[in-house]
C-alpha positions in Angstrom: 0.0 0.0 0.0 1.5 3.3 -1.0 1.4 6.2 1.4 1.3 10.1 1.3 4.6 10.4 2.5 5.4 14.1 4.5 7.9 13.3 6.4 11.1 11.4 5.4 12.9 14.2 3.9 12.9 16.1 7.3 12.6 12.9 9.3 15.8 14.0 11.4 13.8 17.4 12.3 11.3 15.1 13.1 12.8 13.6 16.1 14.4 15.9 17.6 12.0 19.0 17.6 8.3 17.0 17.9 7.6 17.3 21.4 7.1 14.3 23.1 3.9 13.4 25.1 3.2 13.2 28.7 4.3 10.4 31.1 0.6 10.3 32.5 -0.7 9.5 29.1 1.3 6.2 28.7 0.4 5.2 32.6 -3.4 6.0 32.0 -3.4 4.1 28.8 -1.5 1.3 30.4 -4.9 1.4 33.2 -7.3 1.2 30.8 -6.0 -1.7 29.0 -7.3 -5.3 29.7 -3.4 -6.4 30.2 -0.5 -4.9 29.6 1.4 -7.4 27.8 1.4 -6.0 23.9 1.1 -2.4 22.4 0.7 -1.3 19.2 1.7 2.1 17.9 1.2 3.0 14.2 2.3 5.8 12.7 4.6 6.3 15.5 7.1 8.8 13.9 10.5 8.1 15.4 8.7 6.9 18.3 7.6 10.0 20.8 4.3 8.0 22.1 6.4 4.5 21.5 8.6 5.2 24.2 6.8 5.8 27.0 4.6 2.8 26.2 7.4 1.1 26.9 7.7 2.3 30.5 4.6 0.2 31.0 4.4 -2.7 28.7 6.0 -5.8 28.0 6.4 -5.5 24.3 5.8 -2.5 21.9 5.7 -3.0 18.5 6.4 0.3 16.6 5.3 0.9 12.7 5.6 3.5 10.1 5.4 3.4 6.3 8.3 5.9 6.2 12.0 3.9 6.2 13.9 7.4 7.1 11.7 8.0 10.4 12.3 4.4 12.1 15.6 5.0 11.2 15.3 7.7 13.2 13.6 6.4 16.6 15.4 6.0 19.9 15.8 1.9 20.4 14.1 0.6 23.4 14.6 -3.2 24.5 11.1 -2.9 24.5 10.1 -1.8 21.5 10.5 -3.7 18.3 10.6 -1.0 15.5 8.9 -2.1 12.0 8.0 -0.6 8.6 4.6 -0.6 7.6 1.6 1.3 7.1 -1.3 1.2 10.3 -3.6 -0.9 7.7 -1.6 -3.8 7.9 0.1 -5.1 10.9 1.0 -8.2 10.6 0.3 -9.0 14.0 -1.6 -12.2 14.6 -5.1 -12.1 15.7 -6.4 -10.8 19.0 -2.7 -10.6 20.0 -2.6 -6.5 20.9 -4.2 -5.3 24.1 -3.8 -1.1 23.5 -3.7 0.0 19.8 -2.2 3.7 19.4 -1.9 5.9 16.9 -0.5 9.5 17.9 -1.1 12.4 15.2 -1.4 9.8 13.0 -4.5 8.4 12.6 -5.6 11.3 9.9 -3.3 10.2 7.5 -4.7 6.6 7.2 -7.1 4.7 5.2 -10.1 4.7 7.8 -11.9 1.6 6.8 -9.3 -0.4 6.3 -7.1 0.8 9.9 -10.8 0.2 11.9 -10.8 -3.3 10.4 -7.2 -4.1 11.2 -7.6 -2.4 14.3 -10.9 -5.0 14.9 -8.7 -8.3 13.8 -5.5 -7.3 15.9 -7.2 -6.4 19.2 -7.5 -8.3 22.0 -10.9 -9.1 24.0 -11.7 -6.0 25.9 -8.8 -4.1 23.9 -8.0 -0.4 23.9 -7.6 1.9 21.1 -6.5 5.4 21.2 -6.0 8.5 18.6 -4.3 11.2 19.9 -4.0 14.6 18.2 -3.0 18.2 18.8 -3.3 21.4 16.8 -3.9 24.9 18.8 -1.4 26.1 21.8 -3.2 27.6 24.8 -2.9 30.0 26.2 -3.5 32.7 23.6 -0.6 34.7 24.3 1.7 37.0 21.8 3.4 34.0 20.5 1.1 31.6 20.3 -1.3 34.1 18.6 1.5 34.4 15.9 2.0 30.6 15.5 -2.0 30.5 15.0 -1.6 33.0 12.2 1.2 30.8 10.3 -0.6 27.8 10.7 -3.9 29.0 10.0 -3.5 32.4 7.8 0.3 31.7 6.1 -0.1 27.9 5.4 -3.4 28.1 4.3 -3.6 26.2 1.4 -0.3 24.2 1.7 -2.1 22.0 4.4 -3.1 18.6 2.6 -6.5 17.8 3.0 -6.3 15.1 5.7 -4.8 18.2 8.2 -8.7 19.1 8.5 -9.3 16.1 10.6 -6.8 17.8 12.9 -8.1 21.1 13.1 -11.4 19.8 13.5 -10.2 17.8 16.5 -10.6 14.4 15.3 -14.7 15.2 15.4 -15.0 13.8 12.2 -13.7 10.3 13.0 -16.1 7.3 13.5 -14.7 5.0 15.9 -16.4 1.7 15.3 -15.9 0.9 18.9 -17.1 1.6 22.5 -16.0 5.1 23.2 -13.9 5.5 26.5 -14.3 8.8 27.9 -10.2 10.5 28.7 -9.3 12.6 31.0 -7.8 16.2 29.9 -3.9 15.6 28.8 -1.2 18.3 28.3 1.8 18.3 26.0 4.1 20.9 28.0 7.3 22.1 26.8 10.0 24.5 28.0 11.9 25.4 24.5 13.5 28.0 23.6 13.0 29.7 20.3 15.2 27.8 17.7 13.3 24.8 19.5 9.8 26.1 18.2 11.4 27.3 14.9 12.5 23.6 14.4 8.9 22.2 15.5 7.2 24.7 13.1 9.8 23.6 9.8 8.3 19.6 10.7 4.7 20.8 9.6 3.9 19.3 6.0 2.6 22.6 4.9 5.9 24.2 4.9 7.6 21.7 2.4 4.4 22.0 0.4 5.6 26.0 0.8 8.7 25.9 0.0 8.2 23.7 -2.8 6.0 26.6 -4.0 7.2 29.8 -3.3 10.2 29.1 -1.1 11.3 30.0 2.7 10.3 33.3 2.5 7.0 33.0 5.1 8.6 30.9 7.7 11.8 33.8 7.6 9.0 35.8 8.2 7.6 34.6 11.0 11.1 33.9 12.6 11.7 37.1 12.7 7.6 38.1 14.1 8.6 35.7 16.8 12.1 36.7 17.3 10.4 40.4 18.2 7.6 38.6 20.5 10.4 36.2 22.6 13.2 38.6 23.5 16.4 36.8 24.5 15.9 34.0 22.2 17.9 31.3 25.1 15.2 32.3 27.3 13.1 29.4 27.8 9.7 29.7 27.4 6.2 27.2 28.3 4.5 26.0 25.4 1.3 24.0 26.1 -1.0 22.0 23.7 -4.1 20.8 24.8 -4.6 16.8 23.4 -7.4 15.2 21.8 -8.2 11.6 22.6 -10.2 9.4 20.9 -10.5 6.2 22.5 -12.7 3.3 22.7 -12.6 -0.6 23.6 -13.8 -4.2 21.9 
């Protein structure tokens, strides 16, 4: 199966400026699940979520269709790193008690990742879709990230981003939903740290493919002004979605 691929050419970007998600995420995930013996992350990037699974299972298996971004991960004893879309495991039957996908799950074929998802999972198993978009607060540098992402990069987004924006609303999960508790990524970065987050959005190679660096120069320098001493460290704080539901 062929795949929309964003990604590999920055893949390096990739791991070391997406932030990484919290501790308490992996533990609650870990409670919810019927055992904790097998978890399955798809589309797991070079392996932010994959990791901290691995604080709390016995085995993690870790896919993604790009090559260049498993290359990338962090190894784990734990975690058993594999290339492949989300549609096709190749796990055996009812063999995965938590199935995760962290800003991921918009990329993939619905249909055919809810059926996998259905064969792979065990009785009583867990899946969860994570996603994050908007920083909160709204102060004067989040308010000029919103205006990149929303005003500058309008356009350059491919379509499946929407599903983001729109908080993973528009997925069906053909599942028993599980209500989550509210979930912070936090980060103290400074600004070179956010610059390299921001050049990992698919938008901006679609940009620069197009008419070039000039936008995101741009908006270095708006947030340059807005940050002061850019070595100060500053809090940056996105809200996650969860999507969850069990067999």
């Amino acid at each position: 199966m062929s795949f929309k691929d964003h990604f590999s050419s920055h893949a390096a970007a990739y791991a070391a400026y997406r932030p990484t998600y919290p501790a308490e995420l992996a533990r609650w995930l870990s409670t919810i699940a019927p055992t904790t013996q097998m978890a399955l992350d798809v589309g797991c990037g070079s392996g932010q979520l994959s990791l901290l699974l691995a604080e709390h299972f016995d085995r993690v298996v870790a896919t993604d269709p790009s090559r260049q971004q498993i290359d990338s991960a962090i190894l784990h004893p734990k975690i058993d790193y594999r290339v492949g879309p989300a549609e096709t495991s190749g796990l055996p039957d009812a063999s995965v008690d938590l199935l995760t996908a962290a800003q991921a799950a918009h990329w993939f074929d619905q249909p055919a990742f809810f059926a996998e998802a259905q064969r792979v999972l065990a009785r009583n198993g867990v899946i969860a879709l994570v996603t994050y978009a908007e920083m909160m607060p709204k102060g004067d540098i989040e308010k000029i990230v919103d205006h990149f992402r929303l005003v500058t990069l309008d356009g350059y987004w491919p379509p499946e981003r929407a599903i983001v924006e729109h908080d993973y609303r528009d997925i069906v999960l053909p599942f028993a939903p599980i209500a989550a508790p509210p979930f912070f990524i936090e980060v103290d970065w400074p600004l070179s740290a956010l610059m390299g987050y921001l050049d990992t959005w698919s938008a901006v190679r679609a940009m620069e493919r197009d008419i070039g660096r000039g936008p995101i120069e741009a908006v270095a320098k708006a947030l340059t002004g807005a940050w002061g001493d850019p070595d100060i460290t500053r809090r940056i704080c996105w809200p996650l979605t969860i999507v969850a539901g069990r067999v």
